[in-house]
N, C-alpha and C positions, 0 to 999 in steps of 0.2 A: 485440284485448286480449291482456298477455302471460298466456300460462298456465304459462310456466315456476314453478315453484318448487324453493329450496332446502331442503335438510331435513340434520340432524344426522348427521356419519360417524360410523360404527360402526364395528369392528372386530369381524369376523365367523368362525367357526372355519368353516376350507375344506378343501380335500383338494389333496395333496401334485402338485405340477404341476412337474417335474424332467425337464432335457436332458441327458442326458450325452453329452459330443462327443469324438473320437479316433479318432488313425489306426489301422490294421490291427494288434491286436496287443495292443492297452492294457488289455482287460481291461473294454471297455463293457459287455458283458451279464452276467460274471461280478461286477460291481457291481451292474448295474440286476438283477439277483437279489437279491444280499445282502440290496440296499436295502429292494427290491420284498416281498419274504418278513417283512422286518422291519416292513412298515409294514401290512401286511394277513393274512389267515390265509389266505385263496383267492387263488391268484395266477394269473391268466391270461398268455403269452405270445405275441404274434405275432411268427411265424418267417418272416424270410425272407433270413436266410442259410441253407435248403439243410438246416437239420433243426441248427444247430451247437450252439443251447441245449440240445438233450437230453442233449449231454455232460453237462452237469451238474444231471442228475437224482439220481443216488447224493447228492448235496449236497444239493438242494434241493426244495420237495414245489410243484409248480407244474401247473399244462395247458395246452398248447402247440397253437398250430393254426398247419400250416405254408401260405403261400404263395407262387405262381410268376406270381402276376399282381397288379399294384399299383396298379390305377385307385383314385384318391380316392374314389369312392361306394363301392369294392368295400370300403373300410377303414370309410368311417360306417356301415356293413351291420354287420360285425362286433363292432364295438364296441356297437352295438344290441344284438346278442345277448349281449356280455357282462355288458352292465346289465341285460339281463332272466335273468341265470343266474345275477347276483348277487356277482360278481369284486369283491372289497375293493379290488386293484390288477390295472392291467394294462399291459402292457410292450410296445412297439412297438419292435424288435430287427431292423430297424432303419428310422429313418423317411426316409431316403435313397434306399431306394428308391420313395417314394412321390413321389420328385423327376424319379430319373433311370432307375430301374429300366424293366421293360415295362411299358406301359400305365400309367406314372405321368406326374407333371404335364407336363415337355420331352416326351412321346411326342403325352401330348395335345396339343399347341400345334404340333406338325409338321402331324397328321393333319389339326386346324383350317386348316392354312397353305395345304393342297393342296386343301383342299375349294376356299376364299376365290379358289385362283391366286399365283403371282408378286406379289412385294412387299406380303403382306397379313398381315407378322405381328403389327400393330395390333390386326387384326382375330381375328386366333385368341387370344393374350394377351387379349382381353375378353371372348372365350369361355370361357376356361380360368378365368381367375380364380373367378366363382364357385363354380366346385366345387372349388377349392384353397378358397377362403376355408371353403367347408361344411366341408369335411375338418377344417380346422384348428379352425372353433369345436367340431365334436362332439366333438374329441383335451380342448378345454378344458373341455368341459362333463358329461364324464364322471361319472357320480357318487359312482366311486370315485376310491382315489389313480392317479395317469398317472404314466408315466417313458416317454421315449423314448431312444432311442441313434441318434445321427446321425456316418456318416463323416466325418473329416477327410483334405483331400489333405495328400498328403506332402511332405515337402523335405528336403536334407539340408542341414546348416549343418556350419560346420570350427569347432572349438572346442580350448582349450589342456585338457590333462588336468594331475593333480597333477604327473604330471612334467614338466611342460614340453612337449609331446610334443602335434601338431597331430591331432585325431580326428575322424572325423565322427558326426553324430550325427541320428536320423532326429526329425523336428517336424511336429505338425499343424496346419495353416492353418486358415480356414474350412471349417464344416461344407458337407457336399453336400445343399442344401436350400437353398431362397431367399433375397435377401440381408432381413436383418435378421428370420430364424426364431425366434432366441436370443429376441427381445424377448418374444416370446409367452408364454416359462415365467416360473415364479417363481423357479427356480432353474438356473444352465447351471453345471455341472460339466465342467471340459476334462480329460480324463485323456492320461497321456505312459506311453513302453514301459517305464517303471519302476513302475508302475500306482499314479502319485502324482496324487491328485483337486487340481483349483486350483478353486476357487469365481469362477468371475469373473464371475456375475451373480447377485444375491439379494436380495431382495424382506425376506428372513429377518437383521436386521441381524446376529444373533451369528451368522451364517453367511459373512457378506458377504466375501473376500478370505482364507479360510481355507485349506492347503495338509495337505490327509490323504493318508500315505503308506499305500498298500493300508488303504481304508475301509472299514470293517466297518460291524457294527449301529450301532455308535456315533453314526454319519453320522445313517442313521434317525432313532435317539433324540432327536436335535435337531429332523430336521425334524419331529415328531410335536412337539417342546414347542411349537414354534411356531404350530404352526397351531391347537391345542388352546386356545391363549389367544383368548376373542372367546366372541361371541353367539353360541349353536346355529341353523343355519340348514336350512331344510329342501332334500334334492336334486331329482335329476331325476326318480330314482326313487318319492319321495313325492308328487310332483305327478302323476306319472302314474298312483299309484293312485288319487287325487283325482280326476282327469280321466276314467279308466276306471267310477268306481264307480257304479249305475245312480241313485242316486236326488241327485245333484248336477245343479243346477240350470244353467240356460242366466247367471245373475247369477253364481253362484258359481263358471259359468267362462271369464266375461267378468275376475273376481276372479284367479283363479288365474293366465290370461294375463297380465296385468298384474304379477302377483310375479315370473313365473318370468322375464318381459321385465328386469324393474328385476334380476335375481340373474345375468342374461345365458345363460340354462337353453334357451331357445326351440329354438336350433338341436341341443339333446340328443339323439341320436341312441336312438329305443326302437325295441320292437315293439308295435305295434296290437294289440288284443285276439284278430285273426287272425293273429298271427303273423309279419305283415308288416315291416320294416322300413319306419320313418316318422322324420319329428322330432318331436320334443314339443310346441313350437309349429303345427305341422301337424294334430297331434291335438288338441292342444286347441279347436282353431278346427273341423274338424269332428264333435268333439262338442258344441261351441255350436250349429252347425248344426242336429243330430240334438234336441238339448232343446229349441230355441227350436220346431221344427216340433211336436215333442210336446207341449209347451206350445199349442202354436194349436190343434191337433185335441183338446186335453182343451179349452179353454176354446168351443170351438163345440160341444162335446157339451155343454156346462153349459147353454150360450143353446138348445140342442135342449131341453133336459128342461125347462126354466122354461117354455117356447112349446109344450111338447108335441109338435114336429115333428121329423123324423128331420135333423140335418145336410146340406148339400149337399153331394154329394161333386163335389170336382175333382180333375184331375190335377193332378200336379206331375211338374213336369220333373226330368229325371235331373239 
């Protein structure tokens, strides 16, 4: 029998999901500030050029956590804590290394290869993948606004100047991230060494093909109109207080899996009531676990007191 069903699109208010891409020099993270500050009042940054954002702290009121190691779980970790600290936006400065840096995606798929042997890089590539794909859904499912900054390689091209007069001039190719990364955002901003924004992907239609010479708040302002239009939706954040809170039911979070599935929330990167890094999806399912079991042992104490006898106890398995 089908059980698909359709049901009515909405247009839902979301939270700002921005790639800004360029070669060395363009001026990516001094945007993905402007931007980043403009669109939230707490602004988290991950570093990992080397500490270079802190240059511009006289400028801008942000917190910075630097790193020298870029495995993809080591990024869904962190982002976990910043949704549990409660970051409006946060900034991944830059997500390139989580391609080609140490211990990012290429490092994993070597260290797969040697494991496997000779001619098995089928086989490491479908190891790798899903913790690139985890990476990527927690980057999307963040409950605040996200910006990343991704490198572009360089190249030079010869061009005529106003005088006639043959020049060269430095251009950035594709970012350093996998092929078709850009798809992922709602918005990919290319910036060039004259730190002029080209809009060349936008989800946001008065955004779409737009050319801003040094973007300011301005930028922001628009993407803040747009997303603001739509139904209030609830985050990752509010379903894991949902999920966390003790007198919610084993139904009510069979319920809430089911929102946070259809809103694409599951792979939201929290922390556990311990402190742990988890997914939300992860939690939620074992706090189903935890109600449905406390549900059974309150319902065999009921059938104890009706019959007058003490419950049987068994073990259960870890």
């Amino acid at each position: 029998m089908n059980t698909f069903t359709f049901t009515p699109a909405t247009k839902e208010q979301a939270k700002a999901r921005i790639a800004l891409t360029g070669p060395t020099g363009s001026g990516k993270t001094y945007t993905a500030l402007i931007t980043g500050t403009a669109l939230g009042e707490r602004v988290a940054l991950i570093d990992t050029e080397h500490g270079s954002a802190s240059k511009y702290a006289d400028e801008f009121a942000f917190d910075t956590l630097q790193l020298t190691s870029f495995e993809p779980t080591g990024l869904i970790d962190v982002l976990a804590v910043a949704a549990h600290e409660g970051y409006d936006t946060v900034i991944v400065d830059s997500l390139s290394h989580f391609w080609s840096g140490a211990g990012g995606v290429l490092e994993q798929v070597d260290n797969a290869a040697k494991r496997y042997g000779t001619g098995s890089s089928f086989a490491a590539w479908k190891e790798t993948r899903p913790m690139e794909r985890a990476m990527i859904d927690a980057l999307l499912a963040y409950p605040g606004h996200l910006i990343v900054t991704m490198r572009t390689k360089t190249e030079y091209v010869v061009e005529t100047d106003d005088r006639g007069r043959k020049v060269p001039r430095k251009v950035g190719l594709k970012p350093e991230q996998r092929e078709g990364i850009e798809y992922e955002f709602d918005i990919v901003g290319d910036l060039d060494h004259e730190n002029t924004l080209v809009i060349s992907k936008s989800r946001a239609k008065p955004l779409s093909g737009l050319v801003i010479r040094k973007p300011g708040t301005e930028f922001a302002d628009s993407v803040l109109d747009w997303l603001s239009a739509g139904k209030p939706t609830p985050s990752a954040s509010d379903y894991l207080a949902t999920a966390t809170a003790p007198d919610t039911s084993y139904e009510d979070l069979r319920t809430l899996y089911e929102e946070a599935r259809r809103h694409n929330l599951l792979a939201a990167a929290v922390l556990d009531p311990a402190g742990e890094p988890t997914t939300l999806g992860d939690l939620i399912v074992r706090r189903g676990t935890e109600a449905r079991k406390e549900a059974g042992k309150a319902g065999q104490a009921g059938q104890a007191g009706k019959s007058g006898k003490e419950p049987e106890r068994k073990a259960v398995a870890a």
